[in-house]
C-alpha positions in Angstrom: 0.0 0.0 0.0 1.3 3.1 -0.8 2.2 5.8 1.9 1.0 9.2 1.5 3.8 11.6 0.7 5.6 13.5 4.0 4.7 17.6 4.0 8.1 18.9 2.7 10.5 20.8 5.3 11.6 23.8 6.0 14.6 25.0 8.0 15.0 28.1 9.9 18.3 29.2 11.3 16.9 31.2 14.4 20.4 32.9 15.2 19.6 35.3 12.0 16.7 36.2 13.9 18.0 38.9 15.4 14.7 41.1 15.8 11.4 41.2 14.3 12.8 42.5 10.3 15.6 39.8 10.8 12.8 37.4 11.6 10.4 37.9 8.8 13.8 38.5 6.3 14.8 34.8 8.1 11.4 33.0 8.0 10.6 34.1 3.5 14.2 32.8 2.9 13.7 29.1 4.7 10.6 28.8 3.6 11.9 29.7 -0.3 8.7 32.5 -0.6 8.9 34.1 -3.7 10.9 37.4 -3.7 11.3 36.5 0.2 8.4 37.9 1.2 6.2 35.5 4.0 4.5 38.2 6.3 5.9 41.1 7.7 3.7 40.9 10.7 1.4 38.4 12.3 -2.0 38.8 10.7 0.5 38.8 7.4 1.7 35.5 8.4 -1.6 34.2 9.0 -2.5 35.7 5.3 -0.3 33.3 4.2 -0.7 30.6 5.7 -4.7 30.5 4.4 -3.3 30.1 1.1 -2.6 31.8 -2.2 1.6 32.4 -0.9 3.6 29.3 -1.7 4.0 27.2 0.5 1.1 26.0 1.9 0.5 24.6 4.3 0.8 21.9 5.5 4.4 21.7 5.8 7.2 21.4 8.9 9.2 24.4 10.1 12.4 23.0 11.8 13.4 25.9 14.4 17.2 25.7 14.8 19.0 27.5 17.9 14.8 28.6 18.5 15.9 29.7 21.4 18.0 32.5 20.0 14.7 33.7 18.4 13.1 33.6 21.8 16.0 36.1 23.2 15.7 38.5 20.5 11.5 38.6 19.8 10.5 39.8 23.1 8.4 42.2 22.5 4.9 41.7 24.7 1.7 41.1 22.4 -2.3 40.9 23.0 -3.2 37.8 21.2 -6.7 37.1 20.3 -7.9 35.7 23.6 -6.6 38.8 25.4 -4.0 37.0 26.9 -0.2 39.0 26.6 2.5 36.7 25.6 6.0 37.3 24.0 6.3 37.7 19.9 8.3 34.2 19.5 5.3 32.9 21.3 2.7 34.7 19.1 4.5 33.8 16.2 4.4 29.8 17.0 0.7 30.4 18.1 -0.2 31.4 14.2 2.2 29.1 12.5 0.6 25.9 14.4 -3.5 27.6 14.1 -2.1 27.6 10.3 -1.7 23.9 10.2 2.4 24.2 10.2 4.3 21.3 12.1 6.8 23.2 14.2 10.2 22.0 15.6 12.3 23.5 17.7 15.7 22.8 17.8 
């Protein structure tokens, strides 16, 4: 029986991620978006995601040094349920509602 074919992957180097413009700059380039762009901002992102901005999801986003992205997008945000969280966090919050696989190395 055949198997269903695996989402392709994605690689992220979160060092390069050295602020939010680094971030978006970081996330169009692993994800191979045409003329880099993939969101400049969160309800961007979640543009995207919904479809019409290659890739689609779904797909896996592997994280590397994610922690270095944590340090550097610290920034406080409202999300949707009111609750104030950090911009790495938002930005994994609309990646996964998006239907992307994220892991973080």
């Amino acid at each position: 029986m055949p198997t269903a074919p695996q989402p392709p992957e994605y690689v992220l180097h979160g060092e390069r991620a050295t602020g939010e413009p680094a971030f978006w700059a970081e996330l169009g380039r692993a994800v191979h978006a045409p003329d880099g762009y993939y969101g400049r901002n969160l309800d961007a992102l979640a543009d995207c995601l919904r479809g019409g901005f290659v890739p689609e999801p779904p797909f896996t986003l592997r994280w590397r040094r994610a922690m270095d992205s944590a340090q550097a997008l610290t920034r406080r945000v409202t999300g949707p349920d009111e609750e104030e969280r950090s911009y790495f966090d938002a930005v994994l919050d609309v990646l996964r509602q998006g239907g992307v696989t994220v892991l973080l190395d």
